[in-house]
C-alpha positions in Angstrom: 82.7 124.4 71.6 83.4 121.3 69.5 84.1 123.2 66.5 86.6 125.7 68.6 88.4 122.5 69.9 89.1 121.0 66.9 90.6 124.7 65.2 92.5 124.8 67.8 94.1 121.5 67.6 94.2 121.5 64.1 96.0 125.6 64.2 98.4 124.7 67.2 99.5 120.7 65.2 100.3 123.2 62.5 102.4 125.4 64.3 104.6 123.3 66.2 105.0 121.1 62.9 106.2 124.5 61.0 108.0 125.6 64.0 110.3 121.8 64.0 110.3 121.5 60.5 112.1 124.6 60.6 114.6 123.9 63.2 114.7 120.3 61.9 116.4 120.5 58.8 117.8 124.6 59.7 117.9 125.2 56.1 120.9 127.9 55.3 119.7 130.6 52.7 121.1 130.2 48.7 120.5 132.0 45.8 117.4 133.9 46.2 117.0 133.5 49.7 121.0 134.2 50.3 119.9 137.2 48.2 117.2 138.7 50.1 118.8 138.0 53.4 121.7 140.2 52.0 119.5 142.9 50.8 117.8 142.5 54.8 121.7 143.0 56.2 122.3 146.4 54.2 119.4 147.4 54.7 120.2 147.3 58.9 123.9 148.1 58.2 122.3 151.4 56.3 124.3 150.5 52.8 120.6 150.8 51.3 118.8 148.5 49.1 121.4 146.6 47.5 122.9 143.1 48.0 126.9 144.1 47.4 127.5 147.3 48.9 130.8 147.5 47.0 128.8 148.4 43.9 126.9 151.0 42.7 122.7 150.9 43.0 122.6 151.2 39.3 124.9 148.3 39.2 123.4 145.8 41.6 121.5 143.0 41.0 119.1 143.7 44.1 116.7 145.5 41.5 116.2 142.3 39.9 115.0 140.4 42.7 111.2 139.9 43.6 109.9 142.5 46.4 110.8 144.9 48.1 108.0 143.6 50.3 109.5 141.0 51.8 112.9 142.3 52.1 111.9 145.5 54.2 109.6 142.2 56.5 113.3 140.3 57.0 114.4 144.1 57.7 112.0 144.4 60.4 112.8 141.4 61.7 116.5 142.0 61.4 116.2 145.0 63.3 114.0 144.0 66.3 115.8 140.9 67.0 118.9 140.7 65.5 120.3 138.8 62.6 118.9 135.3 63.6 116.8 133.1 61.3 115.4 131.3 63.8 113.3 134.2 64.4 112.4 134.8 60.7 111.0 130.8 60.9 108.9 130.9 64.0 106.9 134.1 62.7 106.5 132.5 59.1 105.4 129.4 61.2 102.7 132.0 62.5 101.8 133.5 59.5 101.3 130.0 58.0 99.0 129.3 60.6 97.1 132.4 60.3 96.5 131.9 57.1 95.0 128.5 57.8 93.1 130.4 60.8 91.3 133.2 57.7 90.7 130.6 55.7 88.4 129.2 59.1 86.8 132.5 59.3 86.3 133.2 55.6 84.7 129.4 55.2 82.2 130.1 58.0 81.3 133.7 56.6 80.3 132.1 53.2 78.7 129.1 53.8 75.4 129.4 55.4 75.6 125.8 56.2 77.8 123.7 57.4 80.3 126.4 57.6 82.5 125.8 60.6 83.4 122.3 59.2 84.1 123.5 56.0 86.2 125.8 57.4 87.8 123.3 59.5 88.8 121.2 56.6 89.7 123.9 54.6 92.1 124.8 57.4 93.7 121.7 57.6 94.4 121.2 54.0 96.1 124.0 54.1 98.6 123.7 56.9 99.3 120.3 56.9 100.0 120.4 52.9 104.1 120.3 52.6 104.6 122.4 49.5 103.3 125.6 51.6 104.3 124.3 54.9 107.7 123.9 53.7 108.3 127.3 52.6 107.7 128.8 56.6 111.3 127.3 56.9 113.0 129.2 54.2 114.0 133.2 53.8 111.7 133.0 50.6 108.9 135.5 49.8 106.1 133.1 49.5 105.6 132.6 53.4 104.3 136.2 53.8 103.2 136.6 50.1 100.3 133.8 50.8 99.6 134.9 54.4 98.9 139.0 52.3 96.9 137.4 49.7 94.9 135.5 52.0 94.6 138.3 54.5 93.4 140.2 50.9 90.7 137.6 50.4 89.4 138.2 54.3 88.9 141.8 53.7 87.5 141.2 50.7 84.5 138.6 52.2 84.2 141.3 54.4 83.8 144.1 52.4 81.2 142.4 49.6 79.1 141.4 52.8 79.3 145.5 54.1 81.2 147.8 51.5 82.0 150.5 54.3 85.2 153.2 54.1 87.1 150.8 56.7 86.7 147.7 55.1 87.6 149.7 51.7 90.9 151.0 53.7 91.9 147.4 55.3 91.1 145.7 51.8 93.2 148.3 50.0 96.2 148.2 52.6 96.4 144.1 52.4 96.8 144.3 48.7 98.7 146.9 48.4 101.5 145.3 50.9 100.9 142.0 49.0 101.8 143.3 45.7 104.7 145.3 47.2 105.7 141.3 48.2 105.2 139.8 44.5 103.6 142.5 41.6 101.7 139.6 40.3 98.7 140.1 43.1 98.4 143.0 40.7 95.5 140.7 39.1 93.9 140.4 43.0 93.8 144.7 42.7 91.6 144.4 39.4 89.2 142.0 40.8 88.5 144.3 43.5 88.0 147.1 41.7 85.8 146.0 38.9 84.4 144.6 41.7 83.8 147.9 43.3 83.0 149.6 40.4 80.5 147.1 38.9 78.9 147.6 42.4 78.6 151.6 41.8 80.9 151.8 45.2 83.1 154.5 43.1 84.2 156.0 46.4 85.6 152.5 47.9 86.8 152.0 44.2 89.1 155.6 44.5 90.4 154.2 48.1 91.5 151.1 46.7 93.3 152.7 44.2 94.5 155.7 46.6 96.0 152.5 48.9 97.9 151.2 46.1 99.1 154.6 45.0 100.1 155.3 48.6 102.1 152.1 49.5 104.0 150.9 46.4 104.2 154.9 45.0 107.3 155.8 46.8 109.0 152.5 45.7 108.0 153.4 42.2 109.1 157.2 42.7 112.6 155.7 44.0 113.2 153.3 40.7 112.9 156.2 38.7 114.9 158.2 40.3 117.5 155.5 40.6 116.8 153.9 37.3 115.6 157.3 35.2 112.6 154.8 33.8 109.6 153.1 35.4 109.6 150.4 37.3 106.6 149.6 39.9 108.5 147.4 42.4 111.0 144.7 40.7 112.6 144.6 37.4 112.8 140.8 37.5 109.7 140.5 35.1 111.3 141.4 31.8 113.9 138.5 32.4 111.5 136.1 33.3 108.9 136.5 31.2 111.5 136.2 28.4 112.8 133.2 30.1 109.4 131.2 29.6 109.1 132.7 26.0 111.4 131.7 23.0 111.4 129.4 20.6 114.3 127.4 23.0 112.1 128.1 26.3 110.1 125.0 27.9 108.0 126.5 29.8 110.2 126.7 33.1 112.8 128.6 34.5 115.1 126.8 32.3 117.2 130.1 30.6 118.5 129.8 27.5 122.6 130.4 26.4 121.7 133.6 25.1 119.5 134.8 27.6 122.1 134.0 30.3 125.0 135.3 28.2 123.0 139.0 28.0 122.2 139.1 31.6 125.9 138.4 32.7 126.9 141.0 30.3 124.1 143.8 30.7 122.9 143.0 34.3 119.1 142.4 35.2 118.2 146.5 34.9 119.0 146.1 31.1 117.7 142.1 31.1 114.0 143.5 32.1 114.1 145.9 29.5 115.5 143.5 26.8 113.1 140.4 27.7 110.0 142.8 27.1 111.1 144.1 23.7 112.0 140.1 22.6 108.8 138.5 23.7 107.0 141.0 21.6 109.2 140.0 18.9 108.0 136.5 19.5 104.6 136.9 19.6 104.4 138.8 16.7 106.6 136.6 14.8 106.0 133.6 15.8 102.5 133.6 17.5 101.6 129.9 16.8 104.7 128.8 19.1 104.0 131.6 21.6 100.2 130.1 22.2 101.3 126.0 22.6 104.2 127.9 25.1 101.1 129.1 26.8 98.9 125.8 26.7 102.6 124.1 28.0 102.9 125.9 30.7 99.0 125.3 31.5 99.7 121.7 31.5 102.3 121.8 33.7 101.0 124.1 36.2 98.4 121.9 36.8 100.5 118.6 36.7 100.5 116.9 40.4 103.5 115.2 39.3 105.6 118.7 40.0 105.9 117.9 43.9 107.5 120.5 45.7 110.4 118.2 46.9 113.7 119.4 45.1 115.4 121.4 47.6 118.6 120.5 48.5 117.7 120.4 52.5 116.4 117.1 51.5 117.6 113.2 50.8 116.7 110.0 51.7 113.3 109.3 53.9 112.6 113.1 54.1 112.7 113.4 50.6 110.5 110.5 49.2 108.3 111.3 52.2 107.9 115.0 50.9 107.5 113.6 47.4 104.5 111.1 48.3 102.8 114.0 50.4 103.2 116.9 48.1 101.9 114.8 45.0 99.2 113.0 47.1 98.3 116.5 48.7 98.2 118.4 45.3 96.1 115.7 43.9 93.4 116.0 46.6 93.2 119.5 46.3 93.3 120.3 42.1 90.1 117.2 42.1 88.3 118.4 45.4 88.4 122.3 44.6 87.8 122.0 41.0 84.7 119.5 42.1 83.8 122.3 44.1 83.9 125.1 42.1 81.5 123.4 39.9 79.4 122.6 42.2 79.2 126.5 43.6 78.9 127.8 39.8 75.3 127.9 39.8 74.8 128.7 43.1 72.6 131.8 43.8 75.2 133.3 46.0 77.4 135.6 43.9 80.0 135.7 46.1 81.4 132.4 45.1 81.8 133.3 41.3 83.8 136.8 42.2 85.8 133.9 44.5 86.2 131.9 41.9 87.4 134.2 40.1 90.2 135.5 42.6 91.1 131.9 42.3 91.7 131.8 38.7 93.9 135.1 39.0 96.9 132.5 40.7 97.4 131.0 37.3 96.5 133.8 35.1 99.6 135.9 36.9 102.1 133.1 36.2 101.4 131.0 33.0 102.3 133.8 30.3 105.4 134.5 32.5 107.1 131.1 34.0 106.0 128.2 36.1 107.9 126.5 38.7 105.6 124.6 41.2 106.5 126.9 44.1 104.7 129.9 42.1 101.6 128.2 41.9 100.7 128.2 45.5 98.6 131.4 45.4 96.1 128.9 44.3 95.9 126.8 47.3 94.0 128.7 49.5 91.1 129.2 48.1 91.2 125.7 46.6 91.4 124.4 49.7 87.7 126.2 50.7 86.5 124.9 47.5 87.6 121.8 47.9 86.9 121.2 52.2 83.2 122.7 50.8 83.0 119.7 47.9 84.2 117.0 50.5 81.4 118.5 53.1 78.7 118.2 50.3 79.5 114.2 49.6 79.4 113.5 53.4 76.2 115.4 54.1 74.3 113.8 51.4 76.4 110.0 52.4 75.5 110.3 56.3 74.1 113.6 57.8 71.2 113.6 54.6 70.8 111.1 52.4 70.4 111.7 49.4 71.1 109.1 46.4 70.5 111.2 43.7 72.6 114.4 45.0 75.3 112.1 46.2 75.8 111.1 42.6 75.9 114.1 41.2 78.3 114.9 43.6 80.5 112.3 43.3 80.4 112.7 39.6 81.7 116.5 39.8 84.8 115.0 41.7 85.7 112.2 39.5 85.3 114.0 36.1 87.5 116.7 37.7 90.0 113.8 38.8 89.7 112.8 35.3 90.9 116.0 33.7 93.8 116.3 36.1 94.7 112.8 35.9 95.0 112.4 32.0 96.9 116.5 32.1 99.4 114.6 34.2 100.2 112.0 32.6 99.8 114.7 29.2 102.6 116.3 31.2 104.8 112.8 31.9 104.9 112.0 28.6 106.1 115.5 27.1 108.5 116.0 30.5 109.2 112.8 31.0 113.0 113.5 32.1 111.9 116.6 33.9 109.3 114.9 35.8 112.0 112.0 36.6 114.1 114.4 38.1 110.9 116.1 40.5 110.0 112.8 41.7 113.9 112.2 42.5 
């Protein structure tokens, strides 16, 4: 009953703090948001998928924005209740909050001991932490991309602990709606399957696929048909990935005169095909600059000093206050669930390892494209389970079981982890220091 009480608290603080954050600061949709609430509007007003429905589909830039996912979930919305954004908030607010709720229940599946207050901490690491929080108050995919690829992670505890045709259906569903929502869960997909397969469960391994086929198929099927050439769900990935590879790029989504000058010209159809052709070009030409892109974009993803605090909703109090709580929050997390993870690696329990690896997808998925700190939050949830479990371990062997000689080590896996991120920080201050000047306002 004590452990219910304190979810509760810690799920219904959450809430209400998403809820008036949102209606706080009321923050007015621009660029991609303004986008995808326009793509929402035809879609009600029956103009179709496009965001000007004075030009043609071929013409329109709606192609080249992340989704559809998302876009038909504002659509939804739109269509229920009307064309308020108040609404859109409060069910991100509860999506957030679910989220934090799964990551409860997948803590207590997986730890035999000491589960509940794992998950409790886990919980509240997650929906206290601004950078995520934040993003419940915005028409941006991420609020229902990390509530699918959490959801994705639930099925998945439940379907290694009993691989049955329903688990295999909910599993493949969740995903499948997830990558619909941002392609880059794609990476999630393959670690269920080789998964599946590597377990010999060839028939959950077909439904998985049969799921994905099933829900992001018909999109495909329409971009052909529109676009007479394949493309799975968005055609924003050629741009970007050519973005964060050149010899001018940095790393971020920081396009260059050229690039900028071909997509006004050409549109984003033409960019996605474009960026894929030059960043083979690059690599093969210049692979020595392509790899220290690659170890760049490494260092910064993992750089606490990339808080989540430069949208323009913010000034003043709110904004060094989001500043100090997204770097502080970030910090925790990166030492905690790295500290975590190492301490789980030799565990006897499998599960953690195919875990850890879901975790390491989230970077994997973004570094050879782009990274922008808002695109590495896929990594948050589980590192917040790894990290609530490495905090548990230091106070059971502190108070509930002393131990001198396991407190040590464990104390050890933390600061060598706080270590690493520490001196890739400041690796990343020094090289950015401008950039970073400008984050921390």
């Amino acid at each position: 009953m004590k452990t219910k009480r304190t979810i509760a608290i810690i799920l219904l603080a959450g809430l209400v703090l998403a809820i008036c954050y949102s209606l706080y600061f009321r923050i007015t949709p621009t660029v991609d948001a303004d986008a995808y609430d326009a793509i929402a509007t035809n879609l009600v007003n029956g103009n179709g998928y496009v965001e000007n429905a004075e030009l043609p589909v071929v013409e329109d830039s709606a192609i080249g924005r992340v989704g559809p996912g998302y876009q038909f979930f504002l659509f939804i919305i739109y269509k229920i209740f009307g064309h308020h954004f108040e609404i859109v908030w409060i069910i991100q607010a509860l999506l957030h909050t679910f989220s934090a709720g799964l990551l409860f229940l997948i803590s207590r599946k997986i730890f035999s001991e000491g589960g509940q207050w794992i998950g409790i901490a886990a919980a509240a690491l997650y929906v206290f932490f601004i950078d995520v929080l934040q993003m419940s108050a915005m028409i941006m995919t991420e609020s229902l991309f990390l509530f699918l690829s959490v959801l994705s992670i639930y099925f998945f505890v439940n379907f290694f602990q009993n691989a049955t045709t329903k688990n295999s259906i909910y599993l493949g569903l969740s995903i499948a709606l997830c990558i619909l929502t941002r392609p880059t869960a794609l990476l999630l997909l393959g670690v269920f399957v080789v998964f599946a397969i590597s377990k010999r469960y060839f028939l959950q391994a077909v439904i998985l696929v049969a799921c994905f086929v099933a829900v992001v198929g018909p999109w495909t099927l329409r971009n052909y048909l529109v676009f007479d050439r394949f493309i799975m769900t968005t055609a924003a990935g050629g741009y970007d990935i050519w973005v964060g590879n050149n010899l001018e790029a940095n790393g971020e989504l920081d396009p260059s005169p050229q690039i900028t000058a071909y997509l006004e010209k050409y549109g984003v159809e033409s960019a996605d095909e474009e960026g894929i052709k030059k960043v083979k070009e690059f690599a093969l030409n210049h692979p020595v600059q392509f790899i220290k892109l690659q170890l760049i974009k490494t260092s910064i993803y993992f750089s606490f000093a990339r808080p989540s605090a430069f949208w323009f909703h913010l000034s003043g109090a709110s904004k060094m206050l989001t500043i100090v709580a997204s770097s502080l929050f970030s910090f925790i997390v990166f030492i905690f669930g790295f500290a975590g993870i190492w301490l789980l690696w030799k565990s006897k329990e499998k599960i953690y390892r195919w875990l850890l690896l879901l975790t390491l997808t989230a970077p994997a998925a973004v570094i050879p494209i782009i990274v922008e700190t808002r695109y590495r939050f896929p990594i948050y949830p589980l590192l917040s389970v790894f990290g609530a479990y490495a905090m548990y371990e230091i106070y059971k062997n502190w108070k509930l079981n002393p131990d001198k000689d396991a407190l040590y080590l464990k104390i050890k896996a933390v600061a060598v982890s706080a270590l690493i991120i520490i001196g890739n920080t400041a690796f990343d201050v020094w090289r950015n220091i401008e950039v970073v000047k400008d984050k921390l306002g």
